[in-house]
C-alpha positions in Angstrom: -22.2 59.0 18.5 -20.3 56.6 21.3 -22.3 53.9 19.3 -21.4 54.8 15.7 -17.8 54.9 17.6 -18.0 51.2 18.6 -19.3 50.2 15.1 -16.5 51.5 13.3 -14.3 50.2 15.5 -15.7 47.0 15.8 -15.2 46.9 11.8 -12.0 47.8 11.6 -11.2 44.8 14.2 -13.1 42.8 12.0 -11.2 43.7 8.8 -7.8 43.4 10.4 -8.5 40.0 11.3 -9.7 39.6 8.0 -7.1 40.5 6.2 -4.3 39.2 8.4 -1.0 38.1 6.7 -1.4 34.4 6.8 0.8 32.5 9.4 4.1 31.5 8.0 5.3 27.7 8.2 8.4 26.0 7.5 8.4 22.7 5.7 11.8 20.7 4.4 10.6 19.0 0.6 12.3 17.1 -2.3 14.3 19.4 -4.5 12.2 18.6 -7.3 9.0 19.8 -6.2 10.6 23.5 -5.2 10.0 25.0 -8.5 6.7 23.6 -8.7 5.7 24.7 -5.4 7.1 28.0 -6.1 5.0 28.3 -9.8 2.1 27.3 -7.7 2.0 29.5 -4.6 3.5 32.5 -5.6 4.7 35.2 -3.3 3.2 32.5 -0.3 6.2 30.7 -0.6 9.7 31.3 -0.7 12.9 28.5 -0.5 15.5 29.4 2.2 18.1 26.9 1.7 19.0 24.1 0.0 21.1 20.6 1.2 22.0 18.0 -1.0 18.0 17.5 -2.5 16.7 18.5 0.3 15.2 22.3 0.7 13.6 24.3 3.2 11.0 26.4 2.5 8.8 28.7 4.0 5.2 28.7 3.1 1.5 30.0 3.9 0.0 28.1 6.5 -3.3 28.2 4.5 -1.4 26.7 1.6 -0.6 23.6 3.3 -3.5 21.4 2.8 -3.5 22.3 -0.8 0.0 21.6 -1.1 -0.3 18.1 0.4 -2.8 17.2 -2.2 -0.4 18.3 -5.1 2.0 16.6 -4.3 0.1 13.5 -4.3 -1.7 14.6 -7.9 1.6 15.2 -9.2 4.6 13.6 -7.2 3.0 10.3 -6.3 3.6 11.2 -2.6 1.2 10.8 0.2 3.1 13.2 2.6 5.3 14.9 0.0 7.0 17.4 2.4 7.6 17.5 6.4 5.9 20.2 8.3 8.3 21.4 11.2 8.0 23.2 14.6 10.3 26.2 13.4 12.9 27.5 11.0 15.7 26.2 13.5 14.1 23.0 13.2 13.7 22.4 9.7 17.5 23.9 9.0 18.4 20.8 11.6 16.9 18.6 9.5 18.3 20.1 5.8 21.8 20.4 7.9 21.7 17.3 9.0 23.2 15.3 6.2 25.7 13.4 8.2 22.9 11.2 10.2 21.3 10.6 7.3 23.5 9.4 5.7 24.5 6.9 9.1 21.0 6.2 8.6 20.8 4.7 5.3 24.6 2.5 5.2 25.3 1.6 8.6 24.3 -1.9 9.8 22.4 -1.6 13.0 21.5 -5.6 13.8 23.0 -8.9 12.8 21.1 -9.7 9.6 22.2 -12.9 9.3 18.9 -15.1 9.3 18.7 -17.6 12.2 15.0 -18.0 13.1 13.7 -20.2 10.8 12.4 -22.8 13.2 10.3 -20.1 15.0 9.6 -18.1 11.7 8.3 -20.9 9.2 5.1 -21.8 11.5 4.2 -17.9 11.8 3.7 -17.2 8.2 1.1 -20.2 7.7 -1.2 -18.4 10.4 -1.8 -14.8 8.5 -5.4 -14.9 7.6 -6.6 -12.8 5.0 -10.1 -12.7 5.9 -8.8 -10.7 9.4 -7.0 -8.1 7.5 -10.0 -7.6 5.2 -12.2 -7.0 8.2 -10.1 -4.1 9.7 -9.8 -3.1 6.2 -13.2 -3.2 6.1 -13.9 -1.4 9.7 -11.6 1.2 9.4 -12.9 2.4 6.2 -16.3 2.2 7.5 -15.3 5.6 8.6 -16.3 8.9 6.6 -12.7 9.8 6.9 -9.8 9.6 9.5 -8.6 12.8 8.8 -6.5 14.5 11.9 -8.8 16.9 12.9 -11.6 15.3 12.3 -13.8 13.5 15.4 -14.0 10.4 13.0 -10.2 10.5 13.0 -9.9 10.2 16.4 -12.7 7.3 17.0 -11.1 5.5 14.6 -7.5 5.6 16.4 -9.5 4.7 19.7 -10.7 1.5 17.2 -7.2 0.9 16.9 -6.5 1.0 20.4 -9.1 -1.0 21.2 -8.3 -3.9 18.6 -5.4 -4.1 19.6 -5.6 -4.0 23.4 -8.5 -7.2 23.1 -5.9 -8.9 20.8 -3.0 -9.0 23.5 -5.3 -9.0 26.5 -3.7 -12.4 27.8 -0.2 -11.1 27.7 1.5 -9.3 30.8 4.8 -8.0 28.7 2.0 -5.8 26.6 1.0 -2.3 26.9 -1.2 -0.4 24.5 -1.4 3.4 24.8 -2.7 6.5 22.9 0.0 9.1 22.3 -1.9 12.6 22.1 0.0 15.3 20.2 -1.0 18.7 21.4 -1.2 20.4 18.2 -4.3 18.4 16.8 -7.6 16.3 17.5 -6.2 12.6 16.2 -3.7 10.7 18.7 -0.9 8.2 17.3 -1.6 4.5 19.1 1.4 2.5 20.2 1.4 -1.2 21.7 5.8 -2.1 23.0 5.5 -5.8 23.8 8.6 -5.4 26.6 11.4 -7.5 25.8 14.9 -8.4 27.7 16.6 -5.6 26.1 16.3 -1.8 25.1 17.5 -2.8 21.6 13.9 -1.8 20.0 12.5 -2.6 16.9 9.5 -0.2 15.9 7.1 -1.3 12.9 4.1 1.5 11.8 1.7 2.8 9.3 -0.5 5.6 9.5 -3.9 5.9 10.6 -5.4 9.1 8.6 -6.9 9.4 5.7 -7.4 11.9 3.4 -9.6 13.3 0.2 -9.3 16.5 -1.3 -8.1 19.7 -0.2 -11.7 21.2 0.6 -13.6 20.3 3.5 -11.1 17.8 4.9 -13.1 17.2 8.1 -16.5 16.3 6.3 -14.7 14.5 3.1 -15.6 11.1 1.8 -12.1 9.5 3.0 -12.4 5.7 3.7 -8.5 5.6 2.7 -9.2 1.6 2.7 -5.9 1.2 0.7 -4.1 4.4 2.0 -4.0 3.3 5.0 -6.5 1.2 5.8 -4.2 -1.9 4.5 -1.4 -0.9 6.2 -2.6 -0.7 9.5 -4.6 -3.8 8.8 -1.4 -5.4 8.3 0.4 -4.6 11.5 -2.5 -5.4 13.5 -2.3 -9.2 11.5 1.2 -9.2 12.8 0.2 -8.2 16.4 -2.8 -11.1 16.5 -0.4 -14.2 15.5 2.6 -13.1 17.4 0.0 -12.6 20.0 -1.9 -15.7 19.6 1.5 -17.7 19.1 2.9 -16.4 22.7 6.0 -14.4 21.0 8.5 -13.7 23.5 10.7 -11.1 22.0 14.2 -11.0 23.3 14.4 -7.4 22.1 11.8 -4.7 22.8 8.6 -4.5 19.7 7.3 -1.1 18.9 3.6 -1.3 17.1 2.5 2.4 15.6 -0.2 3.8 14.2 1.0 7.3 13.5 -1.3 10.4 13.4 -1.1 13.2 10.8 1.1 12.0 8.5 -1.0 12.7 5.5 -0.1 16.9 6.2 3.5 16.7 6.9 4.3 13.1 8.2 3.8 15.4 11.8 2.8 12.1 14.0 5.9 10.0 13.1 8.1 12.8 13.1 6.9 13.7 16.9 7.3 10.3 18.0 10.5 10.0 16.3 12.0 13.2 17.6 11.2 11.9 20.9 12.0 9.1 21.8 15.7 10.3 19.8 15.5 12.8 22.3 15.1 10.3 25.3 18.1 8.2 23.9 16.0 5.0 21.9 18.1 2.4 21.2 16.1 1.6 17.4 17.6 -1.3 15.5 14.9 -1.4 13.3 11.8 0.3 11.6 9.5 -0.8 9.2 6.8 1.6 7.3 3.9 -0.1 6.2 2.1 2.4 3.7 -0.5 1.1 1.2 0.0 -2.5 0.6 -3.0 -3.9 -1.0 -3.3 -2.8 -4.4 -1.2 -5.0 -7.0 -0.5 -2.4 -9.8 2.8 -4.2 -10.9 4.3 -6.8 -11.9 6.2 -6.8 -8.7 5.1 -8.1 -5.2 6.9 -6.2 -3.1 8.7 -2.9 -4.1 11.4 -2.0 -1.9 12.3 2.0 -1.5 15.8 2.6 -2.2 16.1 6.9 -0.9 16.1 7.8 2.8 15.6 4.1 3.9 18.8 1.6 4.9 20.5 0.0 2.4 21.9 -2.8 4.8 18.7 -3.1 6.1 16.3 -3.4 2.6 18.9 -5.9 1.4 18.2 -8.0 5.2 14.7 -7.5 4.0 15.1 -9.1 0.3 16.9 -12.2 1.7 13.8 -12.8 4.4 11.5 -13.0 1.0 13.8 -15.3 -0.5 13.9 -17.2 2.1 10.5 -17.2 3.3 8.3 -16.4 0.4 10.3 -17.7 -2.4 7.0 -17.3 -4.6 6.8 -13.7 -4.0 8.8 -11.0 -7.0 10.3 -8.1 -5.5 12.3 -5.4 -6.9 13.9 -1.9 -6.0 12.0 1.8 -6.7 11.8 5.2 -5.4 9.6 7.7 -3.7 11.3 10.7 -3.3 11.8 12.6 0.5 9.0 12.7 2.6 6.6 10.2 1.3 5.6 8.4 4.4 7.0 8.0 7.8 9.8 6.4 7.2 11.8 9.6 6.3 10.9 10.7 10.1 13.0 7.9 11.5 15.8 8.2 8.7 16.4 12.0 9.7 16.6 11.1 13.6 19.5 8.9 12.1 17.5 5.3 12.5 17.6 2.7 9.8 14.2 2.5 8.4 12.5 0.2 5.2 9.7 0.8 3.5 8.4 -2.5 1.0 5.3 -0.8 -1.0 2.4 -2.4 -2.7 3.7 -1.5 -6.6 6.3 1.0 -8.3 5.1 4.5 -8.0 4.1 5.1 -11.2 1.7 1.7 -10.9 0.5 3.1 -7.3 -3.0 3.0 -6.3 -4.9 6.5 -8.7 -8.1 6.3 -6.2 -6.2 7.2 -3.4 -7.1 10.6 -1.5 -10.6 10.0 -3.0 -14.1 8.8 -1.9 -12.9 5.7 -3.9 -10.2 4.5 -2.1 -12.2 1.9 -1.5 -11.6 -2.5 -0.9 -13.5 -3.1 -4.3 -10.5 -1.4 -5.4 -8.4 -4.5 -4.2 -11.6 -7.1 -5.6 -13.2 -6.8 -2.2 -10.4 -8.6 -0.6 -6.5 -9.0 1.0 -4.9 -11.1 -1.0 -2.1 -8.4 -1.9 -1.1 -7.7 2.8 -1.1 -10.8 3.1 2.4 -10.7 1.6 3.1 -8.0 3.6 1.9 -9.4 7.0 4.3 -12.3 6.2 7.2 -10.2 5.4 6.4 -8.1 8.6 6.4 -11.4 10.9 10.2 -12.9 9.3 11.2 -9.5 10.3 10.0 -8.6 13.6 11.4 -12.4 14.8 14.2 -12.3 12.6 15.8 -8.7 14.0 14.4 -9.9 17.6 17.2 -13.0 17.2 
């Protein structure tokens, strides 16, 4: 009897775990994809309030994932929404429509363009063939998915890479930010400068396929982001090998988890907010090898700095006068960017095409560099525009 006791009790623990209510999460998302989200998830989602195209809503943890991949099937967005800590936090962020809005018109730097004598023999040195190699490396991977052990060797790649590439330099420090609520760390090199003024370029590191099986997927991610973080690190290796002195302090990021919430960027950003960052600047670097346009470079006109994207379109007609650039947008939350523009800091974001010419193989096994002919010739733009801006802000 005491044993037909336990049984049935040990079943009934069993079905209540079973058929737990799902965790709730709060995420803040693009007004347009609320009745979408709402159509789709049904009673596991439900919108709380609403700010100026910006809503909070409250959703099934075990909806997430799949939510991240619609928005990408349907939006065009590789975050889409940001995941937050609590529902205090994520009305901060909806109420807080008075630093965003410092965020995209106030000037933050001179961006008159004085460095042309140290700028002009940068841009000669970006080499294509590097960036296709740590295109190539990094999507050697299976995936880089947050929780995923390959995710976190290939951030400790990243470290590494770039720790051998500024070895020679004192001023340099390369670290590995670990978030406590996931496997993958963020990676940050600061090249110490004279002053706290700070200028922070980034990409992410993850990658993504699917909404099933996200830790065994097929996600080499070569274009999203592969390229992007094969772009920053081209900027690290000639200011490296050139023996850059910044003035101002240089923030390099490779961001964790930004492909289910933008939660990496958005840690980091809250942060170092918190600790009183003096950030001038802060360029995203998401996708930038894939030429689906007839544009170059495609600056993002919503939640980035309009001050600042117009300081950016006068460094490419200045220093890549051959390059075509135009104006687009990608709606809130669709790479880390929007992090920094809700802690109030002007941030850019120049992408590889308009959105509706963006890369279709991404968040596939065929995100692949075939994709992009096998080659880089698409970053290489970027890698120059990222130089003229790091040593242009720095002046």
């Amino acid at each position: 009897m005491k044993n037909s006791l336990k049984w049935i009790s040990l079943s009934l623990l069993l079905s209540a775990n079973v058929y737990a209510a799902p965790a709730k999460k709060f995420i803040t998302i693009d007004n347009d994809a609320v009745h979408f989200s709402k159509s789709k998830f049904k009673s596991s989602v439900s919108a709380l309030k609403s700010v100026e195209g910006i809503s909070v809503l409250e959703i099934d943890e075990n909806s997430l994932l799949e939510l991240s991949h619609e928005m990408h099937e349907n939006f065009h967005r590789c975050g889409g929404f940001m995941l937050h800590d609590s529902l205090e936090d994520a009305m901060e962020a909806v109420n807080s429509i008075e630093t965003r809005n410092f965020a995209k018109s106030a000037p933050f730097a001179d961006y008159n363009i004085t460095a042309e004598d140290e700028v002009t023999p940068l841009i000669p040195q970006v080499s294509e063939k590097e960036i296709t190699s740590t295109i190539k490396k990094l999507s050697s991977f299976k995936n880089r998915y947050y929780q995923s052990e390959t995710g976190v060797q290939a951030v400790k790649w990243i470290h590494d890479k770039w720790a051998a590439l500024t070895a020679h330099r004192s001023d340099v420090t390369v670290e590995l930010y670990n978030h406590s609520s996931w496997k993958q760390p963020s990676v940050i090199l600061t090249i110490k400068g004279e002053s706290d003024e700070t200028i922070v370029v980034g990409g992410h590191a993850d990658s993504i396929a699917g909404y099933w099986g996200r830790e065994r997927a097929t996600a080499p991610g070569a274009d999203d982001n592969a390229s992007g973080i094969a772009t920053v690190t081209e900027i690290i290796r000639v200011l490296a090998t050139s023996n850059f002195k910044p003035t101002k302090t240089i923030k390099f990021m490779g961001y964790a988890a930004e492909e289910v919430g933008l939660r990496g960027s958005k840690e980091i950003a809250k942060r170092m907010k918190n600790d009183g960052a003096n950030i001038i600047g802060v360029l995203q670097l998401d996708m930038t090898n894939y030429k689906g346009s007839d544009l170059d470079i495609v600056m993002m006109t919503d939640f980035t700095n309009q001050q600042q994207n117009a300081f950016i379109g006068n460094l490419l007609d200045k220093y890549l006068p051959e390059i075509s650039w135009g104006y687009d947008k990608c709606g809130y939350g669709c790479s880390d960017h929007a992090s920094w523009h809700g802690e109030g800091y002007p941030a850019s974001m120049p992408f590889e095409s308009k959105k509706r010419d963006m890369n279709n193989n991404i968040h596939t096994a065929r995100d692949t560099i075939e994709q992009s002919r096998g080659g880089s010739n698409h970053a290489v733009k970027f890698a120059k525009l990222g130089l003229s801006f790091v040593v242009e802000l720095d002046r």
